[in-house]
C-alpha positions in Angstrom: 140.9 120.3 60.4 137.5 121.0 61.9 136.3 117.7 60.7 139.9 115.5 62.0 138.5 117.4 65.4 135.2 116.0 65.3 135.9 113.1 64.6 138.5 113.2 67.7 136.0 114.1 69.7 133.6 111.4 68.9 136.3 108.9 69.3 137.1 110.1 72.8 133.3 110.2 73.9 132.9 106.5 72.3 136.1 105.5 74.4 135.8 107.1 77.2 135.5 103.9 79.9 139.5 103.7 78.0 140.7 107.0 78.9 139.2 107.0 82.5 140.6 103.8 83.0 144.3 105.2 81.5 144.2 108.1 83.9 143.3 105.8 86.8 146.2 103.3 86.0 148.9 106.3 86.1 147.2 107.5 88.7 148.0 104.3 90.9 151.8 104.1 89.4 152.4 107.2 90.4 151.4 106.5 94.0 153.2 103.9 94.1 156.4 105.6 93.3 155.4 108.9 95.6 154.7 106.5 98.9 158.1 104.4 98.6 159.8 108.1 98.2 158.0 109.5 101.0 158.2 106.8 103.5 162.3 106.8 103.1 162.3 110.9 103.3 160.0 111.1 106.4 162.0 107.8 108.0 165.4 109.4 107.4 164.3 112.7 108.5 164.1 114.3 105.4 167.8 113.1 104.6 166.9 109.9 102.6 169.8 108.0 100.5 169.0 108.4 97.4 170.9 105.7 96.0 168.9 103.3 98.4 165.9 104.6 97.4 166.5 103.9 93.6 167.6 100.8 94.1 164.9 99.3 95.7 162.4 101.0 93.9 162.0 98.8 90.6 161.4 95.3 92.6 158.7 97.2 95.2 157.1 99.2 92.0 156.6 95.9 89.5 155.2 93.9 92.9 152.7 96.8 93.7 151.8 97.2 90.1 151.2 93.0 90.0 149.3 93.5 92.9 147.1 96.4 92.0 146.0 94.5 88.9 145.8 91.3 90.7 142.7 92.9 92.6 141.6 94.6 89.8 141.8 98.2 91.8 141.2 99.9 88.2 137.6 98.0 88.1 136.6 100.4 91.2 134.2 102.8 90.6 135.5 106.0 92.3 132.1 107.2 92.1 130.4 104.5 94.5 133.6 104.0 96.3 132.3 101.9 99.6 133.6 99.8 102.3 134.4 96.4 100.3 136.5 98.6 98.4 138.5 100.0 100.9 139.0 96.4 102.0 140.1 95.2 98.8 142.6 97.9 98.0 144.0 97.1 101.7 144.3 93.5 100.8 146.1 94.8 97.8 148.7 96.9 99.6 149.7 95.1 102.2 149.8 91.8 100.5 152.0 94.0 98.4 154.1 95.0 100.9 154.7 91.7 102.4 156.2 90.6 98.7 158.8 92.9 98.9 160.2 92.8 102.7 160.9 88.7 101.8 162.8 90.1 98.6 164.4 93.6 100.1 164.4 92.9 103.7 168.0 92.4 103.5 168.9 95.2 101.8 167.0 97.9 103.6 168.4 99.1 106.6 165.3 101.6 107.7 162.8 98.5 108.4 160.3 100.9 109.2 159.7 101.6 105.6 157.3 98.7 105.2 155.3 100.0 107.7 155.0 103.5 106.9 154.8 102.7 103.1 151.4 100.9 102.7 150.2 102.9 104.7 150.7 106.5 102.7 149.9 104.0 99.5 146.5 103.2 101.2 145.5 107.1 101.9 147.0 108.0 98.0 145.3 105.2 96.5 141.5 105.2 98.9 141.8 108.9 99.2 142.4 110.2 96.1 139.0 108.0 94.9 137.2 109.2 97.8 137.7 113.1 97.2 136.6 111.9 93.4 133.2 110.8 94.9 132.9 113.7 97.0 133.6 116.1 94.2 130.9 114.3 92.3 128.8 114.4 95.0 129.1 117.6 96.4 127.1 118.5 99.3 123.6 119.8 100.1 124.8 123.1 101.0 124.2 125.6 98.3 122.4 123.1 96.1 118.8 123.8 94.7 115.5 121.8 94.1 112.5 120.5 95.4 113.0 120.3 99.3 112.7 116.8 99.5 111.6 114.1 102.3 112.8 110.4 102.3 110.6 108.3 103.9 112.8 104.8 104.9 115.8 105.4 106.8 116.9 101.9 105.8 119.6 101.0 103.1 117.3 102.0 100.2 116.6 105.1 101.7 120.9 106.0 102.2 121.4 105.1 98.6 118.8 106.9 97.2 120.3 109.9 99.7 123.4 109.8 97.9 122.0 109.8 94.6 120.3 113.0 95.5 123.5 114.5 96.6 125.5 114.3 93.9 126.8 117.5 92.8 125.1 117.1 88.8 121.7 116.0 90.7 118.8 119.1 90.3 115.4 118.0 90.6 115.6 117.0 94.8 117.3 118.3 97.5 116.9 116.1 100.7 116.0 118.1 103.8 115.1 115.2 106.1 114.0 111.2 106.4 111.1 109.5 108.1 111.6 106.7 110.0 108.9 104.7 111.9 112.0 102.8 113.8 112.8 105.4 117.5 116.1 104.3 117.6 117.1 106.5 114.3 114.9 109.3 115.8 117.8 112.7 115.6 120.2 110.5 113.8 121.8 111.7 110.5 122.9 109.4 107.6 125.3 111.6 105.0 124.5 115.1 106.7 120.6 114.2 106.2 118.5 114.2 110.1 116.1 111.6 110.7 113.5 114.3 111.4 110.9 112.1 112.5 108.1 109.1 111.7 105.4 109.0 109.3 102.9 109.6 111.3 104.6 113.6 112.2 104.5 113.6 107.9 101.6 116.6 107.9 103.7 118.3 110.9 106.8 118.1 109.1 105.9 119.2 105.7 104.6 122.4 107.3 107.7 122.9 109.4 110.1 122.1 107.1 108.5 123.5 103.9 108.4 119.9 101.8 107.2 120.3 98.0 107.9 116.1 97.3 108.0 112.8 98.9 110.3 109.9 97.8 109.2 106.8 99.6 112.1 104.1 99.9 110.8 101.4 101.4 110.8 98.6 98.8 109.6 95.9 101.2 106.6 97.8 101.6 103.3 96.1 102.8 100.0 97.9 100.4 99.0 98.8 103.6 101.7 100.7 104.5 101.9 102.5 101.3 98.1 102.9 101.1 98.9 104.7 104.2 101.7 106.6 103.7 100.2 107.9 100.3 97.3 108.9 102.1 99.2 111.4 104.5 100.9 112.9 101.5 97.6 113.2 99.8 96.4 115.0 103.5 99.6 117.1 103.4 99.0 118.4 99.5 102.5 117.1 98.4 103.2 114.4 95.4 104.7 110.9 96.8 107.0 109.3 94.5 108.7 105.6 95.0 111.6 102.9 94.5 109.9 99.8 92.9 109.8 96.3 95.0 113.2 94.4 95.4 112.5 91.9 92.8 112.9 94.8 90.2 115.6 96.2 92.3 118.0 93.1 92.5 119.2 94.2 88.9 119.0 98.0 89.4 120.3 100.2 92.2 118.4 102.6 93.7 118.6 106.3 92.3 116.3 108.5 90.6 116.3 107.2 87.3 114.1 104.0 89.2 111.6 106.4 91.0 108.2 106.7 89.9 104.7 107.7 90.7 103.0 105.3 92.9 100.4 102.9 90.7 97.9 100.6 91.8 100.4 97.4 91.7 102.0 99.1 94.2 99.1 99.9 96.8 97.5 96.2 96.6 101.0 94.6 95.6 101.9 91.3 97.2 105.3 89.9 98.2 107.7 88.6 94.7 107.4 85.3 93.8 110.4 82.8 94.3 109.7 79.8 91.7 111.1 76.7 90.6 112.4 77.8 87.6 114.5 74.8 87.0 111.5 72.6 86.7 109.4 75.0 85.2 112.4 75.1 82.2 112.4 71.5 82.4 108.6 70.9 81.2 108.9 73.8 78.8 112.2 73.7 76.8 112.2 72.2 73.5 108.9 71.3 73.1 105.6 72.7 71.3 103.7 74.9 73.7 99.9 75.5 72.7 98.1 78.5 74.4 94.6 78.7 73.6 93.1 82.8 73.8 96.6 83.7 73.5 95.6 87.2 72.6 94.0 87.9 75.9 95.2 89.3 79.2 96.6 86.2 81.0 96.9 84.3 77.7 99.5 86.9 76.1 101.3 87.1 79.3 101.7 83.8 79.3 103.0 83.6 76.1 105.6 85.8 76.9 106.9 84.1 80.2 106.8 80.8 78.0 109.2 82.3 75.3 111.4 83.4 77.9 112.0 79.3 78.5 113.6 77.9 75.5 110.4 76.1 74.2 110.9 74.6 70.8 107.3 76.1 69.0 104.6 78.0 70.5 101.4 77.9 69.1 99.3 80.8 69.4 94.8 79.8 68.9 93.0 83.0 69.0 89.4 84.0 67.7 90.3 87.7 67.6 92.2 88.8 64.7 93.2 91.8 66.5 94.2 90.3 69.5 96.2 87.4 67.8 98.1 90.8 65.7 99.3 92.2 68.7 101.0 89.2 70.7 102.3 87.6 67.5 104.6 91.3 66.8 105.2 91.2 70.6 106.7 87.7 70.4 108.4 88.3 67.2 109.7 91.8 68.3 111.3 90.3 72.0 112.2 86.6 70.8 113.1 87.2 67.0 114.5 83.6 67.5 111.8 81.8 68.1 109.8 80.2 66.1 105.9 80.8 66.5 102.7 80.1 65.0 99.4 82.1 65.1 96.5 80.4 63.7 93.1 82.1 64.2 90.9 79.4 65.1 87.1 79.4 67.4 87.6 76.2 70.1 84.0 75.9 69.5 84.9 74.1 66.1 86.1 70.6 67.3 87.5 70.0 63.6 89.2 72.9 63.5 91.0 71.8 66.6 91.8 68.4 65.8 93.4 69.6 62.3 95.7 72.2 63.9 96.7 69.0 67.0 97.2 66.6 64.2 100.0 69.3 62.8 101.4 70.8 65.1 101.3 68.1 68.2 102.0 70.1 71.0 103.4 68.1 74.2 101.3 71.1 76.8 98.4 73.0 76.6 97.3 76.2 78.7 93.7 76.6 77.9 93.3 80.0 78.4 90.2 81.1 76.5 86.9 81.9 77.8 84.2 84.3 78.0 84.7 86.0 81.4 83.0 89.4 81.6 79.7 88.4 84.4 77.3 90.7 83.4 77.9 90.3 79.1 77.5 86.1 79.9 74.9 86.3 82.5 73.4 88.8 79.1 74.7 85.8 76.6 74.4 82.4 78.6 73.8 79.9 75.0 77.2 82.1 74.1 78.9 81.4 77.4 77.8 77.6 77.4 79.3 77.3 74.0 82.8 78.4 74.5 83.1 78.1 78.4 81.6 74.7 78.5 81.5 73.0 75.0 84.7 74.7 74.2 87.0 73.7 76.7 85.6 69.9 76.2 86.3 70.0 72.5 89.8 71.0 73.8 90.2 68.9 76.1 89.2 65.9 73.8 90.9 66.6 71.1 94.4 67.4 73.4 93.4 63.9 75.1 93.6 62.1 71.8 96.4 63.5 70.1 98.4 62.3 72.9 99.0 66.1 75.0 101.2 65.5 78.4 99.8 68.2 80.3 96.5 70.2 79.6 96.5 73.1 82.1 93.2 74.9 82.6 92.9 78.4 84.0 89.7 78.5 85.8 88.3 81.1 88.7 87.5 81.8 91.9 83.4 82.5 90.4 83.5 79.2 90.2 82.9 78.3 93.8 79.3 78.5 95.0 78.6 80.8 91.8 75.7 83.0 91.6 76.6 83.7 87.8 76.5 81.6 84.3 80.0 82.8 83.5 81.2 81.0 87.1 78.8 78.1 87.0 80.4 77.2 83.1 83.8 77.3 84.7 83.0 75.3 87.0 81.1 72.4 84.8 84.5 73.1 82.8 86.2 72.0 86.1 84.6 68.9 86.6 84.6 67.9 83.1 88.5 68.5 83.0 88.9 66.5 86.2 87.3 63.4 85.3 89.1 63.6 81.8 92.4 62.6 83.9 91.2 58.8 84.6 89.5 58.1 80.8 93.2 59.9 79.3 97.0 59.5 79.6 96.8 63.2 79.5 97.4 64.7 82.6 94.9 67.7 83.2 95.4 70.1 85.9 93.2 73.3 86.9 94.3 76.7 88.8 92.2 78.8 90.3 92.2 82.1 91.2 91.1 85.9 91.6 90.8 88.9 89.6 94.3 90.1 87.3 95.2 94.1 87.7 94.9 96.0 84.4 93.2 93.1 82.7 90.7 93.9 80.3 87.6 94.2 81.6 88.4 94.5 84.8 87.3 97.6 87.4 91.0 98.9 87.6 90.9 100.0 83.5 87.4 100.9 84.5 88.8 103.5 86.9 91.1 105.0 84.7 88.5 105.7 82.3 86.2 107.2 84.1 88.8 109.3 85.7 90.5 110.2 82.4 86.8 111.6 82.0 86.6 113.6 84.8 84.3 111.3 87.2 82.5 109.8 88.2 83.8 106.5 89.5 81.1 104.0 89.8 81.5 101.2 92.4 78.4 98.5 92.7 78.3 98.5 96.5 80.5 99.7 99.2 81.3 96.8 100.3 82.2 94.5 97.9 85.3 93.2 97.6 87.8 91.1 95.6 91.0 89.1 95.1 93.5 90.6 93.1 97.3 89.5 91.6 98.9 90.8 89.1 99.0 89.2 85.8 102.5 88.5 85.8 102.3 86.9 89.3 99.4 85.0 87.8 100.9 83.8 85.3 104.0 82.5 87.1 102.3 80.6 89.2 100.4 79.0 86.6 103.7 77.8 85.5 104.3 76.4 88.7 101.3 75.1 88.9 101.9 73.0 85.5 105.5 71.8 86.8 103.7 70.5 90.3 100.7 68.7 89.1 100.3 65.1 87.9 96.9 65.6 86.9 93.2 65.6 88.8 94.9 68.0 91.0 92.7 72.0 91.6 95.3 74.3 92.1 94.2 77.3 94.4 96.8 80.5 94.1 97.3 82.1 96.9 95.3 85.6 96.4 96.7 87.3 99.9 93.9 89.2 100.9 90.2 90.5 99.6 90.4 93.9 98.4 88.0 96.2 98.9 86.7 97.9 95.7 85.8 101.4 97.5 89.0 101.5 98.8 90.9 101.2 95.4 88.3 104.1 93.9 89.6 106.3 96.6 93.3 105.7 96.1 93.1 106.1 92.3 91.6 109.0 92.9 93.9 110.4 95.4 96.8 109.1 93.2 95.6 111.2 90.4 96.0 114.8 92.9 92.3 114.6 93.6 90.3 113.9 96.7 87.4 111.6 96.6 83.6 112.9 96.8 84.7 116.2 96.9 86.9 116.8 93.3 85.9 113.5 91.9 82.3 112.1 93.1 82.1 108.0 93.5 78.6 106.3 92.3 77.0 103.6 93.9 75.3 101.5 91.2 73.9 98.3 92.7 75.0 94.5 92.2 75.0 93.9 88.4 73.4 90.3 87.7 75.3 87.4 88.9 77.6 89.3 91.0 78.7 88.9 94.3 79.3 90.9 97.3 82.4 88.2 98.5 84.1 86.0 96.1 85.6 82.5 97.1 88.5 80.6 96.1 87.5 77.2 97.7 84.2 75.1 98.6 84.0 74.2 102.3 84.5 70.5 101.4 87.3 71.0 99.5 90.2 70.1 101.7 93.2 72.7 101.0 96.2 70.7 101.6 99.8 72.6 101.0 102.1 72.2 98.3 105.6 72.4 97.3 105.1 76.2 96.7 104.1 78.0 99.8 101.7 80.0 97.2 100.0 77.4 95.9 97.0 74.9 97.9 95.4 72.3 96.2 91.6 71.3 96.7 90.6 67.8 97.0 86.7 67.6 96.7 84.7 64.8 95.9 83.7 64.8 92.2 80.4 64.2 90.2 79.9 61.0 88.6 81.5 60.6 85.1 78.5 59.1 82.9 76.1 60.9 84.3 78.1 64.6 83.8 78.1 63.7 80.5 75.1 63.0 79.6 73.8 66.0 81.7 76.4 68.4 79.2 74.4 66.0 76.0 71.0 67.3 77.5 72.6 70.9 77.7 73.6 71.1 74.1 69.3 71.3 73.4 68.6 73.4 75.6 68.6 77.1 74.0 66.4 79.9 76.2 68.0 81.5 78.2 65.9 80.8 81.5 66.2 77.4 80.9 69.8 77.2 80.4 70.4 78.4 84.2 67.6 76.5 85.4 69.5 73.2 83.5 73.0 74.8 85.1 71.7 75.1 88.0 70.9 70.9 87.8 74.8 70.1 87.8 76.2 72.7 90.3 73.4 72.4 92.6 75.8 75.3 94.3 75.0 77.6 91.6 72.5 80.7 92.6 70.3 82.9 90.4 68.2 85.8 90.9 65.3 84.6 88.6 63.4 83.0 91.6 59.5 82.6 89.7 59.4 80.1 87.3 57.3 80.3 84.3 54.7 77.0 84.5 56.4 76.3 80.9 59.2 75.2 83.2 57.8 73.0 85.5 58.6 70.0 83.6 62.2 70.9 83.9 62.2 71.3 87.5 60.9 67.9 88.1 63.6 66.3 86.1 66.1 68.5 87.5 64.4 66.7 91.3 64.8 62.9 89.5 68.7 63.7 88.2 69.1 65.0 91.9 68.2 61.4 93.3 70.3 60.2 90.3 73.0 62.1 91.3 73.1 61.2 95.4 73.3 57.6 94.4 76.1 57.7 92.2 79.2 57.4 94.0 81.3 60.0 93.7 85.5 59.4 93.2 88.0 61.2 95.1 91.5 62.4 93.9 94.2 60.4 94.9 
């Protein structure tokens, strides 16, 4: 018996959308039947015919009942009951009602029956839902938690309002919102005042004895939130929030979506709206190579690609470890797909042309290079090698096995570089540029900023030295930098590849420089700490090759707009094509380190470096570096088209 029960049980939990929907279906037939017996009693004064009554009844119960499940009234959630539900149960009704009086008109006498009876059949069947909700949502009377402020007064902030007021709902109770619009200044919205605006927050939390913050503002500039997190920081109370409205177009707002504010959201930027058609277009169905796929924007990109139907995608990685992880990830979210890792080193041209011969991709994303400034400017022969000689022995070897699109990711310490690391990319650059007009490849280059969270940059950093108690260590207080998020990065890369027809420099659209001091501060106050005083922040001084401001473009380069309001491309005039490459045929030689930047530093004649004494050793290389200047000025330089 005790097992039959059990069993019952977990039947009735598995079913229970069945049973709710069962109870909800009688629940409609029997209004039905109560509002065409209460109109005739209340019409005839009590004193209905009864015979009348039950006559008339079958015909107006089966056309109600046709109607209710014409609108679908049993797919309304009693719970969220709203307006456009009201409406549609109205429509129901009284379309309804209008059914019957062709059919019965004749043979009722108290006409007034088919206007009292949709409406006691719209209070049954709208009220009966809306005490439901009520009863689920209780009130804020009597409830417990942490005394709660909203800040956002807008939609977001109502819903997530209700959410706190159901009656099941523990952790907050709402006491008040914050609203910077004076027009909901002394307003209420579901019993809850609009108490004042952000900047009364320290005021407020005082009067009104706040313990939390929910910030509902999904719209939210980083300013704003920067802001608004540093007045709860000031005020001693946590700040929680709803994420942005791209994530919350397939959620609703409630507290299962709220969480602690990160630093996506205090230097977040505005979601991306892409051309996902075309992107899909240039992907789907066809062999997808992505060189350093193991890396931050290369495993990222990986997944994005997955996500578009391509027919192979071919994962070149020099770390084992690395090429490990995003292989399982792959495998793990796209169990359909078919992929390849191969562990190769782009320095190791046969390698390359083994694994294009094989596989023939149609697009390459050329992901992989050395980027860490200070470990290259360390390791320049290193960063030549893979940043330089690499990219050229993928480039050539995509160029001849007959690639459609080889997209390079390249950065913005490439423009006027004062490091190796950005003087390589931007050799890499010109070398890919040129490679458009001896190939039927087409080869297209984005450029831009630092990537949150990716490894090796300061945000990880951060963490670190926070998860060891401090202290933060910042170069200079004044340095600043562009920052996107790796999945915005990535995206637009895409777009990027779907736009270009190759020769084309791609500049993403980086919003703002960031300062780095500022983003020490916030993580720290983020963490429940406040700067210099709990957790100390370190001035250590420029590291070599880096810069105080970084740049996306050259001043010659003319932006010009795109088709994506996110993306600018660069037209600049470009080196001459023989001569680049027999300058990259001298730099293969050349191994000390000194002389490698001096040699760099005879292409990008941009390209800044602190060593300013040169050895005499040198000075034969600074007069040829003078002759290849002279070289250089009289070759004519080509232009995009």
């Amino acid at each position: 018996m005790r097992y039959l029960l059990k069993r019952l049980n977990l039947y009735l939990l598995n079913h229970r959308w069945v049973w709710v929907r069962t109870i909800i279906f009688f629940y409609d037939m029997s209004s039905v039947a109560i509002s065409w017996l209460l109109s005739f009693v209340i019409i005839s004064n009590f004193n209905p015919s009864y015979v009348v009554i039950f006559k008339s009844l079958p015909a107006a119960f089966i056309i109600q009942v046709i109607s209710i499940m014409y609108f679908r009234l049993d797919r309304i959630v009693a719970r969220f009951i709203s307006l456009p539900d009201l409406i549609r149960i109205l429509k129901s009704v009284f379309f309804a009602c209008f059914i019957t009086a062709i059919f019965e008109f004749q043979n009722i006498q108290q006409k007034a029956v088919f206007v009292l009876d949709p409406l006691i059949l719209t209070i049954l069947l709208a009220g009966g839902r809306t005490l439901y909700r009520l009863y689920i949502e209780g009130t804020i009377y009597g409830k417990t938690g942490l005394r709660t402020l909203i800040i956002g007064a807008g939609r977001a902030g109502e819903a997530l309002a209700r959410e706190l007021l159901r009656k099941d709902q523990k952790i907050y109770l709402p006491v008040g919102f914050l609203d910077d619009d004076r027009l909901k200044a002394g307003k209420e919205i579901l019993g809850v005042r609009v108490v004042g605006r952000t900047r009364d927050l320290a005021q407020i939390v005082r009067r009104l004895d706040i313990e939390m913050a929910l910030l509902a503002i999904p719209s939210a500039a980083p300013k704003t939130v920067r802001r608004i997190t540093k007045l709860c920081h000031e005020a001693n109370i946590p700040c929680r929030t709803l994420p942005s409205i791209q994530k919350l177009l397939t959620s609703k707002a409630d507290i299962s979506t709220l969480h602690d504010i990160t630093t996506e959201n205090l230097l977040g930027r505005a979601p991306v709206s892409l051309d996902w058609d075309g992107i899909r277009s240039q992907i789907e169905d066809k062999t997808i190579l992505v060189s350093g796929a193991g890396g931050s924007i290369g495993s990222e990109l990986c997944c994005q690609i997955a996500s578009l139907d391509p027919k192979k995608i071919i994962l070149l990685e020099i770390s084992e470890f690395g090429l490990y992880q995003i292989e399982m990830t792959l495998k793990e979210q796209y169990p359909n797909r078919e992929i390849k890792a191969i562990l190769a080193d782009i320095r190791d041209r046969d390698s390359l042309l083994k694994i294009f011969k094989e596989e023939r991709p149609s697009l390459v994303f050329h992901t992989a290079a050395y980027k860490h400034v200070p470990m290259v400017e360390k390791n320049p022969l290193a960063g030549i090698k893979t940043n330089i000689f690499g990219t050229k022995n993928i480039a050539d070897v995509s160029s001849e096995s007959g690639v459609e699109k080889f997209i390079l990711i390249s950065t913005d310490k490439a423009v006027n570089p004062t490091s190796v690391m950005g003087a390589t990319k931007r050799i890499a650059e010109l070398y890919c540029q040129n490679m458009t007009y001896d190939s039927n490849t087409a080869f297209i280059i984005t450029r831009f900023g630092n990537v949150l969270e990716s490894s090796g940059s300061v945000v990880p950093l951060f963490k670190r030295q926070m998860a060891n108690g401090g202290p933060l260590t910042v170069t200079h207080p004044e340095i600043r930098r562009y920052f996107m998020t790796t999945s915005e990065a990535c995206q637009l890369v895409l777009q990027a590849s779907a736009l270009g027809c190759g020769g084309e420099i791609f500049v993403l659209d980086m919003g703002e420089p960031v300062k780095i001091l500022d983003m020490a501060e916030q993580i720290i106050r983020l963490a429940g700490f406040t700067p210099y005083t709990d957790i100390p922040i370190v001035f250590t001084g420029l590291r070599p090759g880096e810069k105080l401001y970084e740049e996306l473009f050259y001043r010659e380069e003319r932006l010009t707009p795109t088709a994506h309001p996110k993306l600018l491309l660069a037209k600049g005039a470009e080196v001459d094509w023989q001569w680049l490459k027999a300058k990259l045929n001298g730099l293969k030689v050349i191994k000390d380190p000194l002389e490698i930047k001096i040699y760099l530093k005879s292409i990008i004649n941009e390209y800044q470096f602190a060593e300013n004494i040169i050895p005499p050793k040198l000075n034969y290389l600074t007069d040829k570096i003078k002759d290849l200047a002279k070289y250089k000025e009289k070759a004519k330089p080509r232009k995009i088209n």
